[in-house]
KEFI-907946 format. One line per 5 residues: number of its first residue (from 0); their letters; for each residue x, y negated, z negated of C-alpha. Coordinates in steps of 0.001 Angstrom, whole numbers, plus 500000, padded with zeros to 6 digits. Layout:
BEGIN
NUM = A = X:Y:Z ~ ...
This chain:
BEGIN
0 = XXXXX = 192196:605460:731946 ~ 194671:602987:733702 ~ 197746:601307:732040 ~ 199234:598926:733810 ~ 202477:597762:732886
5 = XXXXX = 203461:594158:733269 ~ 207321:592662:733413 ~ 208141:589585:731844 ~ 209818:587302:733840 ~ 211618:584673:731660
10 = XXXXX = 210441:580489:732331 ~ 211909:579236:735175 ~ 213161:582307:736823 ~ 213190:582338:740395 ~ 213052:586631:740299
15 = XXXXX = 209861:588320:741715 ~ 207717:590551:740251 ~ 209464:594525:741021 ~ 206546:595376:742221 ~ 206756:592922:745407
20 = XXXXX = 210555:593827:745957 ~ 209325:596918:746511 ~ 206801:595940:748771 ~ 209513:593564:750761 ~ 211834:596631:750679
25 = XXXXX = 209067:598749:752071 ~ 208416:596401:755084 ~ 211835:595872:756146 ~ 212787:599465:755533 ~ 209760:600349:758028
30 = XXXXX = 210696:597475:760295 ~ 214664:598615:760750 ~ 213825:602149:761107 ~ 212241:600919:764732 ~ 215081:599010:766248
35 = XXXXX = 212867:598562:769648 ~ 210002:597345:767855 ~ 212269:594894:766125 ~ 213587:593401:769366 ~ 210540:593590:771237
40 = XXXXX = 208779:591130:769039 ~ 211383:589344:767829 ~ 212109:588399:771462 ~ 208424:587936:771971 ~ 207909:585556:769051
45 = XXXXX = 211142:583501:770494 ~ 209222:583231:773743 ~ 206202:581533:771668 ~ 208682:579040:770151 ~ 209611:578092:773683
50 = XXXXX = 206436:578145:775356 ~ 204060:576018:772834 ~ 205763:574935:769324 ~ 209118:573914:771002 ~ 207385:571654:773263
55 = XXXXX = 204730:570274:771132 ~ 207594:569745:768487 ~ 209210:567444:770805 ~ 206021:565577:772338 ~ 205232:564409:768427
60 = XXXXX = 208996:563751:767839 ~ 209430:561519:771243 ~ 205921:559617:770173 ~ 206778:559242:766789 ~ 210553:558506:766578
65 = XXXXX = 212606:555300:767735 ~ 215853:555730:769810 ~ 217909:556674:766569 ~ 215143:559934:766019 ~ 213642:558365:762994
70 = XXXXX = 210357:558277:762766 ~ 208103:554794:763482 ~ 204538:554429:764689 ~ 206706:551655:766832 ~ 206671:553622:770682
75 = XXXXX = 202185:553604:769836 ~ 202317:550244:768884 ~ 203776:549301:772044 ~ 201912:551621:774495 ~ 198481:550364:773096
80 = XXXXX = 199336:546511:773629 ~ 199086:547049:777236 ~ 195517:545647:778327 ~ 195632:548328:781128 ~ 196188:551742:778452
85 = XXXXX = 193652:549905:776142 ~ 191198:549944:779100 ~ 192055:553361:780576 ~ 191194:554823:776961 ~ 188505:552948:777030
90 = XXXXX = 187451:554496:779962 ~ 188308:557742:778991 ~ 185855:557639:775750 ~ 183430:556373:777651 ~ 184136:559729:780371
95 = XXXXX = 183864:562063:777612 ~ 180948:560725:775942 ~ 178902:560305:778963 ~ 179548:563871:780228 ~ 178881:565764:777719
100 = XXXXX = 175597:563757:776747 ~ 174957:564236:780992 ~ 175890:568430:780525 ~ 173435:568506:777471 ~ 171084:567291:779646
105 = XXXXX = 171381:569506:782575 ~ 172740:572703:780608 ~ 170074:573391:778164 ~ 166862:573616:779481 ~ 168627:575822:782377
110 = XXXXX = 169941:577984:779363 ~ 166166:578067:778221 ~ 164335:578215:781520 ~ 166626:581502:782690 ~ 166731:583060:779521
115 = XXXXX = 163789:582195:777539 ~ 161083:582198:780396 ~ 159435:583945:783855 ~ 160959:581432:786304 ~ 162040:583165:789225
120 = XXXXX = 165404:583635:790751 ~ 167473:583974:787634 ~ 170518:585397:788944 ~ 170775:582742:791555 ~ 170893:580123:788685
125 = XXXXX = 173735:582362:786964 ~ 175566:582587:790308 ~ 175108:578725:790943 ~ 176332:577827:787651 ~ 179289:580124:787723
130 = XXXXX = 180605:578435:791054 ~ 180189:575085:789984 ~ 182715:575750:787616 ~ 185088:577981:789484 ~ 185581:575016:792188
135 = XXXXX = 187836:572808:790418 ~ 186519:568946:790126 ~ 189314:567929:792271 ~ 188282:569848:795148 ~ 184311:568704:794366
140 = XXXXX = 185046:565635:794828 ~ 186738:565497:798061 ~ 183097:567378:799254 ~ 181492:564413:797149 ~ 184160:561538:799247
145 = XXXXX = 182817:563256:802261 ~ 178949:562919:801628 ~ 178911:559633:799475 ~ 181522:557590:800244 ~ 179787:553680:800219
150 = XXXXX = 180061:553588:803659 ~ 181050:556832:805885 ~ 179593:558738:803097 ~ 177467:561121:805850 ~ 174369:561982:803437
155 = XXXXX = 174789:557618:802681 ~ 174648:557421:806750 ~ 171342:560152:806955 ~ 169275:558345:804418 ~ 170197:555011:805496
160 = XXXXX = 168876:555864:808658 ~ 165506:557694:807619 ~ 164077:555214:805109 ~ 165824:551942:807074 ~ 168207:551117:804269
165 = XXXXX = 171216:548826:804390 ~ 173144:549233:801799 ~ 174442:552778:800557 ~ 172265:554763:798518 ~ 175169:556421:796699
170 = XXXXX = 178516:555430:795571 ~ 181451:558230:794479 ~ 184071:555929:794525 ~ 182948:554757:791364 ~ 183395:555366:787744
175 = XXXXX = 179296:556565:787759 ~ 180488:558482:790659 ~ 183428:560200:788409 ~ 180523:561096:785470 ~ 178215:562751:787847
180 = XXXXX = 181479:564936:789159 ~ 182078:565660:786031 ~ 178865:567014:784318 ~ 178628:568612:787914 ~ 181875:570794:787100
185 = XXXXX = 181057:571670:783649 ~ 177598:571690:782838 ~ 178239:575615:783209 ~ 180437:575666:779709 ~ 176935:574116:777787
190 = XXXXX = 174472:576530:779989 ~ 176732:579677:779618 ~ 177542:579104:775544 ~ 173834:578578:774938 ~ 171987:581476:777597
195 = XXXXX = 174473:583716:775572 ~ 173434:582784:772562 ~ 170107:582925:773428 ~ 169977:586544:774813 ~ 171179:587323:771433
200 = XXXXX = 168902:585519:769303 ~ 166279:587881:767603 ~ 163052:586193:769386 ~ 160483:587600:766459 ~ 161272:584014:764428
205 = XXXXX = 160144:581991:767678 ~ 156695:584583:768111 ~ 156171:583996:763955 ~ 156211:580729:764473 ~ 153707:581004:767377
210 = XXXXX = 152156:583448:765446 ~ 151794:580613:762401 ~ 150576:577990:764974 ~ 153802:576139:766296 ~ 153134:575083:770034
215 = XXXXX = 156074:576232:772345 ~ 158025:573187:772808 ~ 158310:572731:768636 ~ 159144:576406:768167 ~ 161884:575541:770658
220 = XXXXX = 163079:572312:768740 ~ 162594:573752:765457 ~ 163293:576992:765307 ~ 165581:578386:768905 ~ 167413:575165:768819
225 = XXXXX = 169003:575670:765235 ~ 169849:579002:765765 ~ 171613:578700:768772 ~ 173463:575464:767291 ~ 176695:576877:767262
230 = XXXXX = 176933:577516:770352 ~ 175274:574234:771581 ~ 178052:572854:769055 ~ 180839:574975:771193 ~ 179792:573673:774038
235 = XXXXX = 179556:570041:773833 ~ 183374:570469:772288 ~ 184943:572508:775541 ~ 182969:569779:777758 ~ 184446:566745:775561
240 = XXXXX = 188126:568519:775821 ~ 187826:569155:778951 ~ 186401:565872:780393 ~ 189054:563862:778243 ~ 192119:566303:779750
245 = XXXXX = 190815:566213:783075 ~ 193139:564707:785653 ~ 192099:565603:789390 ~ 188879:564328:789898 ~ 190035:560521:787692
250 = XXXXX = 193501:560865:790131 ~ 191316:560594:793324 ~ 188061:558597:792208 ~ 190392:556230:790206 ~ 192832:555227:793090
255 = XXXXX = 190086:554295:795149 ~ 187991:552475:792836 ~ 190938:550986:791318 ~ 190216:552307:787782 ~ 192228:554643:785215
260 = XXXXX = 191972:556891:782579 ~ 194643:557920:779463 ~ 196136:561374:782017 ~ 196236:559199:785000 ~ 197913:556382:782844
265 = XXXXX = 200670:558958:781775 ~ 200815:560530:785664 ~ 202196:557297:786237 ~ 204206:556752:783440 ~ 206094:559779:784736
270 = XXXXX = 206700:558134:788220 ~ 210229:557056:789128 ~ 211598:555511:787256 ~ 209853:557823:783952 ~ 208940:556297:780550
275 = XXXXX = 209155:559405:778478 ~ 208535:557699:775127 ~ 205616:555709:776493 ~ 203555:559220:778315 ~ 204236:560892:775060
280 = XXXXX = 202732:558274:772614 ~ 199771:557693:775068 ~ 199711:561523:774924 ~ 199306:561514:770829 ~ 195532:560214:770714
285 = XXXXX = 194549:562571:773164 ~ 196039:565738:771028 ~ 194787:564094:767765 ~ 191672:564081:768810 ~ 191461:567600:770214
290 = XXXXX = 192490:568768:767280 ~ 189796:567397:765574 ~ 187347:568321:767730 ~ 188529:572044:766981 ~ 188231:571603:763705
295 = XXXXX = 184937:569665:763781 ~ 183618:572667:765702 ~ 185292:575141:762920 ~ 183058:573409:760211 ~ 179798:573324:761929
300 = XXXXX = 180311:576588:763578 ~ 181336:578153:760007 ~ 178790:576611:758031 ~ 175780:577322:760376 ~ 173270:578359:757744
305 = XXXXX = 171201:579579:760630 ~ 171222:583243:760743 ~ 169603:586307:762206 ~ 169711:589235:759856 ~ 168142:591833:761569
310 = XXXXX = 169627:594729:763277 ~ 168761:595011:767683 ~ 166468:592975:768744 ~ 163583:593915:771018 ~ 163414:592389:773720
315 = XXXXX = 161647:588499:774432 ~ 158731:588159:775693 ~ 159198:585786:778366 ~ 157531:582226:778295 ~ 154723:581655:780562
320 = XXXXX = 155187:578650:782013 ~ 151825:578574:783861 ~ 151703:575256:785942 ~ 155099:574124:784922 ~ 156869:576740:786682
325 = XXXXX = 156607:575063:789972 ~ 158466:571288:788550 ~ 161356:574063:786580 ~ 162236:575703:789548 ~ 162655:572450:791947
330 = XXXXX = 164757:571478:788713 ~ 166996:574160:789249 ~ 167300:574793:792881 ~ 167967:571336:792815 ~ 171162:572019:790231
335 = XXXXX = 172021:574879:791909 ~ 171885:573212:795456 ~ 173338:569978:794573 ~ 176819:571470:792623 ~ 177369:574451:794259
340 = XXXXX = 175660:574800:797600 ~ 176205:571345:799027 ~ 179917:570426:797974 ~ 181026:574354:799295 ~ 178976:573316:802560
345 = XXXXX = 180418:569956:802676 ~ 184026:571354:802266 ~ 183355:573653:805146 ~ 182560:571014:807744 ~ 184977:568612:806313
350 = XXXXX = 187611:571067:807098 ~ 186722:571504:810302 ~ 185970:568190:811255 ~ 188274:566709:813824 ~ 188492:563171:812133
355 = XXXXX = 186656:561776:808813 ~ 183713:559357:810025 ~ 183337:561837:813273 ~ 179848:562533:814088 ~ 179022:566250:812935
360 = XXXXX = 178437:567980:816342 ~ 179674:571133:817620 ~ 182358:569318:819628 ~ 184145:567583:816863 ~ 184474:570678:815245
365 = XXXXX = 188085:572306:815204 ~ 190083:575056:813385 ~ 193685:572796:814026 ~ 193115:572047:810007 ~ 193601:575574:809050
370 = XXXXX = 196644:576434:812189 ~ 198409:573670:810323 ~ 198163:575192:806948 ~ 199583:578288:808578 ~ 202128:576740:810984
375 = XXXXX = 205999:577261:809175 ~ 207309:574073:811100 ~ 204478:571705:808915 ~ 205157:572616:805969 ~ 202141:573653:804165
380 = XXXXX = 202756:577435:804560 ~ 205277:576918:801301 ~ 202652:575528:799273 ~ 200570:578369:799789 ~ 203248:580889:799099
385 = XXXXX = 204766:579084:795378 ~ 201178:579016:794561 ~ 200713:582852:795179 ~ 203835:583347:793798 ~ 203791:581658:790667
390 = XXXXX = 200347:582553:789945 ~ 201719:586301:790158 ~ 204499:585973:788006 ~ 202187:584191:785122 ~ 199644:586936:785642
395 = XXXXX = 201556:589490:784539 ~ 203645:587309:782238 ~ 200558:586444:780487 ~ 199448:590508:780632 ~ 202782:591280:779071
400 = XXXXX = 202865:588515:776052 ~ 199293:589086:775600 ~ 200096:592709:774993 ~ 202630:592227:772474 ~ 200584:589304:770505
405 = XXXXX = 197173:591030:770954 ~ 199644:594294:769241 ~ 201172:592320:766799 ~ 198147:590373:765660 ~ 195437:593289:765185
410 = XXXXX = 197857:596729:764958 ~ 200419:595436:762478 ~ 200179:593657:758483 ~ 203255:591552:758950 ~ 203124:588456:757517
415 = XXXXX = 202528:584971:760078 ~ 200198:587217:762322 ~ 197520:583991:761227 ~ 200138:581838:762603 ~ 200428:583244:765748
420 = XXXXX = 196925:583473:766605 ~ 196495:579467:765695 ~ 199574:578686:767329 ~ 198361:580292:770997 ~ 194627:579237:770716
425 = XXXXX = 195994:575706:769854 ~ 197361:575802:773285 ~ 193893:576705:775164 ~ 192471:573485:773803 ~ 195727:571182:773893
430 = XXXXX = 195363:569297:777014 ~ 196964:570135:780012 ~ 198983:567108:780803 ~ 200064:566546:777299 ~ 201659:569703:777110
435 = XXXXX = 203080:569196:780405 ~ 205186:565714:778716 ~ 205940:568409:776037 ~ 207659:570687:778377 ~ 209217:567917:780689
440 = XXXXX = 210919:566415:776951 ~ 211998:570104:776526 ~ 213584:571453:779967 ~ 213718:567891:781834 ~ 217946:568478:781948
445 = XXXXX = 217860:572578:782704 ~ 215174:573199:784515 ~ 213413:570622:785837 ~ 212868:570468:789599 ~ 212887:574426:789557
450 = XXXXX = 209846:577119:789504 ~ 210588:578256:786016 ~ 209409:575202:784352 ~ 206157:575908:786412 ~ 206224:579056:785180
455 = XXXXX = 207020:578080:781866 ~ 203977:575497:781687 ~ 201513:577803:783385 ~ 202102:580735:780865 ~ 201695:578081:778229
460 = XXXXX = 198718:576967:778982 ~ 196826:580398:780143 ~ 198535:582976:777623 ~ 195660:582427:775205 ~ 192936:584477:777602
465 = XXXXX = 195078:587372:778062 ~ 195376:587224:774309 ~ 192325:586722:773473 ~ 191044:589324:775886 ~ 193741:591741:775037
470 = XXXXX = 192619:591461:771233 ~ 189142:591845:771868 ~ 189692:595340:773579 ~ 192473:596532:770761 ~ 189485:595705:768518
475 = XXXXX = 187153:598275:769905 ~ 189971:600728:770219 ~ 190395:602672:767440 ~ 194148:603033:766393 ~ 193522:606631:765574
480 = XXXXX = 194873:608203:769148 ~ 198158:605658:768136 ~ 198614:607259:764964 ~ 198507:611040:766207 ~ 200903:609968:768760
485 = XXXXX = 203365:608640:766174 ~ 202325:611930:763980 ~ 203595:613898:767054 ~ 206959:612469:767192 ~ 206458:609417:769701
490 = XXXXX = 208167:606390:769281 ~ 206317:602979:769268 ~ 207794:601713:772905 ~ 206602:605619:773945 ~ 203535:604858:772565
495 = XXXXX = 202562:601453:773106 ~ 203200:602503:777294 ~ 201953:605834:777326 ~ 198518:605322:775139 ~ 197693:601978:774255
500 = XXXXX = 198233:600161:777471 ~ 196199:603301:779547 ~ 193122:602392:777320 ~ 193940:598515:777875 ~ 194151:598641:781989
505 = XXXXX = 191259:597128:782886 ~ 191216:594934:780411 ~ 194889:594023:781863 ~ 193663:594081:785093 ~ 190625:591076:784314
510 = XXXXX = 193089:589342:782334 ~ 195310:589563:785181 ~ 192983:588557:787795 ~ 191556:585687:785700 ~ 194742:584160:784658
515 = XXXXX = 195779:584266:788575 ~ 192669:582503:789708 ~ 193179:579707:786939 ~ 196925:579475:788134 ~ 195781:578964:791474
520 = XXXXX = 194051:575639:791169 ~ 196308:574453:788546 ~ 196820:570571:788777 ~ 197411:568905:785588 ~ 200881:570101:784779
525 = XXXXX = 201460:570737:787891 ~ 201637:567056:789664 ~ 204238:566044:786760 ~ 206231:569167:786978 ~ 206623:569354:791101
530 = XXXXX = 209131:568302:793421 ~ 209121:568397:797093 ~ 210867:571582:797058 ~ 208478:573333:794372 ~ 204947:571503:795999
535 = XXXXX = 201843:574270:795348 ~ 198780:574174:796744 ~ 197089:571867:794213 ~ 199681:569265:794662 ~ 199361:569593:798206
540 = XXXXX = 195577:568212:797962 ~ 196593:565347:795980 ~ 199184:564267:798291 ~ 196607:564431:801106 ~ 194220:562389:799430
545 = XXXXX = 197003:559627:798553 ~ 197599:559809:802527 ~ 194027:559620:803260 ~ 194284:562498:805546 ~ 190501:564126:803872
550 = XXXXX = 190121:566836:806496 ~ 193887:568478:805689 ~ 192784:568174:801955 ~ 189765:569771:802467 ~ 191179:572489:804412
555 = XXXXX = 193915:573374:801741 ~ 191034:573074:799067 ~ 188547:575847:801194 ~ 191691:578010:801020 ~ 192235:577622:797153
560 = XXXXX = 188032:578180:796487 ~ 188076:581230:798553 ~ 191632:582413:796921 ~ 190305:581608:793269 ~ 186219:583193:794308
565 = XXXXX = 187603:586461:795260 ~ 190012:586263:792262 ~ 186931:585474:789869 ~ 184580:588089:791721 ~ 187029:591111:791111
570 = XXXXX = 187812:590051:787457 ~ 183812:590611:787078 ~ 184063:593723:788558 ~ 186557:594837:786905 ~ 185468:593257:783080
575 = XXXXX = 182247:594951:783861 ~ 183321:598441:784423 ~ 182785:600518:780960 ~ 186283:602287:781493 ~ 188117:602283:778528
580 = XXX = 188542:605691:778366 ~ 190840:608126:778341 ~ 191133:610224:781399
């Protein structure tokens, strides 16, 4: 039998209940008994202020407030009554819409061809795929400048001259041209979501409904379709996010075709002389409609009622695709050839060309490109080495904070660890230039012109995979060998270095590796946070493309796709080793 006693607590009374004193007591009693713990986070949860509320505080304030800091829809108004920012958002619905319909198209039936049936040459697909997105757009395109341009576009020149043709078959410098970049770069986010999803759907529904009489293609709309959904769903949101934040491939496409879209619209905003208040309201719609894109994904996603119960599947029995095999594979070899295998070739003999319009022969070739990249008097050398350095320092600034948040979130019941979590994934899907007029509001008078507000934006915007990462493995890892230590007499810094982060190394290590390869072809933030003395690799492209010297760009771009490959290819390794054990 249970009594439970109850205190009355008279109308009005602002006293708690005795039994949650106690339970505030207990936490704070526990929390000052571990001075280090204390400071650790506490310092660590002032570094989150800094890196993404702080600044996101101040790009709503700036877009939202008049001169006096009251708040007015009035800096809005006035940015959207320019016929130019009406047009560039325009433009950039228009972007966003047509690439993800254009990576639906491209992205599914891959999914479904490599995962679903017996076409051939699977893991060339996956390998295809995965470079296409590795290679930033902004490098794609200057491979894409080289073989279409309207007219010294060399595959333009070839076909002209095989089937007798005048004008140019194909046109990059166009806003067509910027789309098919586009889907080109992230088709991968809709093929990877849904193969995943596919490997893990249970494949006896599709064989009942064979089973029941369903021919293959509606057992695929009616039955594999919904339950992969979410992921479809998950998808088509990254692709929409990521096609409305992107900045590289609009920046070059856009300032020869003499169009613009919202980020290149606030890249020049920031331009001498700056209009803060302007890039931040033109910022606004972008982040207001991110955020509702995460939480139209949250809905769907959470009320999929399209569910497979059962415990491991077996595995599917592949599709015979009989006579149709022959038209899927030429579909994709011809993906895998035309985004990944002809812009990496393209890049290579670009970079090596001696001029841009140069016939391609043997003795036009030259390696002068790549001696200037490594000459100290030209200049380029420093690029290369802020970019290695910076991506270094927010590799393992990410590795630490993700520690500590990854700890904090999953090891600990202290109350705001659900604010935390929002607040960093927030930051993977806020766009990149937007956050980068948050952090210019926030450090434009201490730091600006220096590496640390590099740093400072590039932590920002890649702490959430170490975290998430970091919080997957702490997940799996039970916190009994934790406890024991603590039972043994270990304090939590002792513990925290000499158990939990040995069973989180190579999860460190991908983390690591990944957020260093990301760094590396950072542009975004990047061309609005530079100066001359601060110019990375990334930047260094851009400026070569506003020179129109192509062959230096391409050069500087090989250098960051081979950097950012070998980068991706030993994250892999690593993230694939089963090693977390305790040796």
């Amino acid at each position: 039998m249970t009594l439970t006693v109850g205190v009355a607590v008279p109308a009005g009374s602002r006293e708690l209940p005795q039994n949650t004193w106690t339970w505030l007591y207990g936490r704070v009693k526990v929390l000052l008994s571990e001075p280090g713990k204390l400071i650790v986070l506490t310092i660590a949860l002032l570094i989150l202020v800094g890196l993404i509320i702080y600044p996101m505080a101040l790009l709503a304030r700036f877009g939202l407030a008049d001169k006096n800091g009251l708040p007015t829809w009035a800096p809005v108004v006035e940015a959207f009554s320019d016929p130019g920012i009406i047009k560039a958002l325009w433009n950039t619905l228009q972007l966003g819409v047509l690439v993800t319909l254009g990576t639906l198209v491209v992205g599914l039936p891959l999914a479904w061809l490599v995962t679903r049936t017996d076409i051939p040459f699977k893991n060339l697909i996956r390998v295809g795929a995965a470079i296409s997105f590795v290679v930033p757009s902004f490098i794609t395109v200057i491979a894409w400048i080289f073989l279409a341009a309207p007219n010294t576009g060399y595959l333009n020149i070839a076909l002209g001259s095989v089937l007798g043709l005048d004008a140019p078959v194909f046109n990059i410098m166009s806003f067509s041209g910027l789309v098919f970049v586009e889907i080109a770069h992230l088709y991968p986010l809709v093929f990877f979501a849904v193969a995943s999803a596919l490997a893990n759907v249970d494949p006896s529904y599709e064989h009942a409904a064979c089973v029941l009489g369903a021919s293959k293609w509606r057992t695929v709309a009616t039955v594999t379709i919904p339950l992969v959904r979410p992921a479809i769903v998950s998808g088509c949101i990254l692709v929409i996010l990521d096609a409305v934040s992107s900045f590289g491939a609009p920046a070059a496409i856009g300032m020869m075709a003499n169009f613009s879209v919202l980020t290149t619209k606030i890249y020049t905003l920031l331009s001498f002389p700056p209009h803060l208040e302007l890039s931040a309201a033109i910022s606004l719609p972008v982040v207001i409609f991110t955020l509702l894109c995460l939480l139209v994904q949250r809905s769907i996603v959470k009320g999929n009622r399209y569910r497979t119960i059962s415990g491991k599947s077996r595995s599917a029995e592949p599709v015979r695709l009989g006579k149709a095999k022959y038209p899927a594979l030429i579909f994709c070899m011809t993906v895998f050839f035309v985004t990944s295998v002809l812009p990496l070739f393209a890049l290579l003999v670009l970079s090596m060309l001696n001029a841009f319009g140069s016939d391609v022969t043997l003795e036009n070739m030259t390696l002068e490109h790549f001696r200037s990249i490594i000459d100290p008097s030209f200049g380029v050398l420093d690029a290369v080495y802020h970019s290695l350095l910076l991506s270094a320092g927010t590799a393992f600034a990410c590795i630490l904070l993700g520690v500590l948040f990854a700890w904090f979130v999953e090891r600990t019941q202290i109350v705001g660890r659900g604010i935390v979590t929002a607040t960093i994934l927030t930051a993977y899907g806020f766009p990149a230039i937007a956050l980068a007029v948050g952090i210019m509001l926030g450090y434009l008078n201490w730091l600006y012109g220096t590496f640390s507000i590099l740093l400072i934006a590039y932590v920002s915007k890649n702490l959430p995979i170490s975290f998430v990462l970091f919080r997957t493995a702490l997940k799996q890892i039970t916190p009994d060998l934790e406890e024991a230590a603590r039972v043994c007499g270990a304090g939590w810094l002792r513990t925290l270095g000499h158990v939990t982060l040995p069973l989180l190394k190579v999860s460190g290590l991908a983390a690591g590796l990944l957020v260093f390869a990301l760094s590396l072809r950072e542009l975004s933030m990047s061309a609005i946070l530079t100066q001359p003395a601060t110019e990375v690799m990334s930047t260094k492209v851009l400026e070569y493309l506003e020179q129109g010297t192509v062959e230096l760009a391409a050069a500087m771009a090989l250098l960051i796709v081979v950097l950012s490959l070998a980068a991706m290819i030993l994250s892999r390794l690593v993230a694939g080793k089963s090693a977390l054990e305790v040796k």
